[in-house]
C-alpha positions in Angstrom: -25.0 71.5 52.8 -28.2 71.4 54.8 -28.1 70.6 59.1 -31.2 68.5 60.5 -31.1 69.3 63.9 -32.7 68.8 67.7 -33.5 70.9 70.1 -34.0 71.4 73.8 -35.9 73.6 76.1 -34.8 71.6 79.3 -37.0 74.4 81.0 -40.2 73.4 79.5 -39.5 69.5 78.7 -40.0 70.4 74.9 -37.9 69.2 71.9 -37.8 70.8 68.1 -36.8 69.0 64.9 -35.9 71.0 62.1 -33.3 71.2 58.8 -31.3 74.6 57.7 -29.1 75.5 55.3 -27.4 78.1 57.9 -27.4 76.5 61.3 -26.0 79.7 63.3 -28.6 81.9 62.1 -31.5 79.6 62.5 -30.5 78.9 66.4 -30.0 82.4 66.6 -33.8 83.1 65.4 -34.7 80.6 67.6 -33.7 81.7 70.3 -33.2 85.4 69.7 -34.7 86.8 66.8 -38.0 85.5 66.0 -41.1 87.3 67.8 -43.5 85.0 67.0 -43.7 80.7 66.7 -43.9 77.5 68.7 -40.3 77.9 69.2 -40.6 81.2 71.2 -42.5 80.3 73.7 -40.4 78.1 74.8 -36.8 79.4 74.9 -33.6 79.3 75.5 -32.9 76.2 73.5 -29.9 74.6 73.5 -28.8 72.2 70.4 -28.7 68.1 71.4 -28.0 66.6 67.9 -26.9 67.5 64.0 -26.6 65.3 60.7 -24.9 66.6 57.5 -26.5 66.6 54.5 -25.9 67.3 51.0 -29.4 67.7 49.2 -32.5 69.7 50.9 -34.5 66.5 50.0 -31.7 64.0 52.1 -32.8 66.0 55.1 -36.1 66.9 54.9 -36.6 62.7 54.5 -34.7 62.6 57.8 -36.6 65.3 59.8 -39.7 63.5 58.5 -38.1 60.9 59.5 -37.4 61.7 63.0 -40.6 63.4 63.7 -42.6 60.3 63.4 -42.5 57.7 66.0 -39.8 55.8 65.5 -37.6 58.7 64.9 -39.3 60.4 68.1 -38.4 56.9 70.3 -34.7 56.7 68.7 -34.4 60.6 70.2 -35.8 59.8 73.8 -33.5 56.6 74.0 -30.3 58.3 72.8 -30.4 61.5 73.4 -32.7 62.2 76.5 -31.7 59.4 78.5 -31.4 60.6 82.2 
């Protein structure tokens, strides 16, 4: 199973769209491990949103997907409302 997930550094007004096979791990190098990345500057993070998938190639279409416009508006109006 692959996770496409969202991001958010509420600190710095930032979100990050990205797929894993191993969610843990990959929040953990986000906001722990990794020493060097767009992510780091920007921690903590805290997780807003995860889909399920069951091919790499059924999520990497839907992080494409949701880093273009459209996919950036639907986040703003459902997930950052405030």
């Amino acid at each position: 199973m692959f996770t496409v997930y969202i991001l958010q550094s509420e600190k710095y007004d930032k979100i990050y769209i990205g797929y894993t096979s191993n969610l843990r791990q990959r929040f953990k190098a986000h906001n722990k491990l990794a020493t060097k990345g767009w992510t780091v500057k920007y921690r903590p993070w805290k997780i807003i949103h995860t889909e399920l998938y069951k091919t790499k190639e059924d999520a990497l279409k839907r992080e494409n997907m949701l880093k273009g416009g459209q996919g950036r508006k639907w986040i703003r109006e459902n997930l950052l409302k405030r």
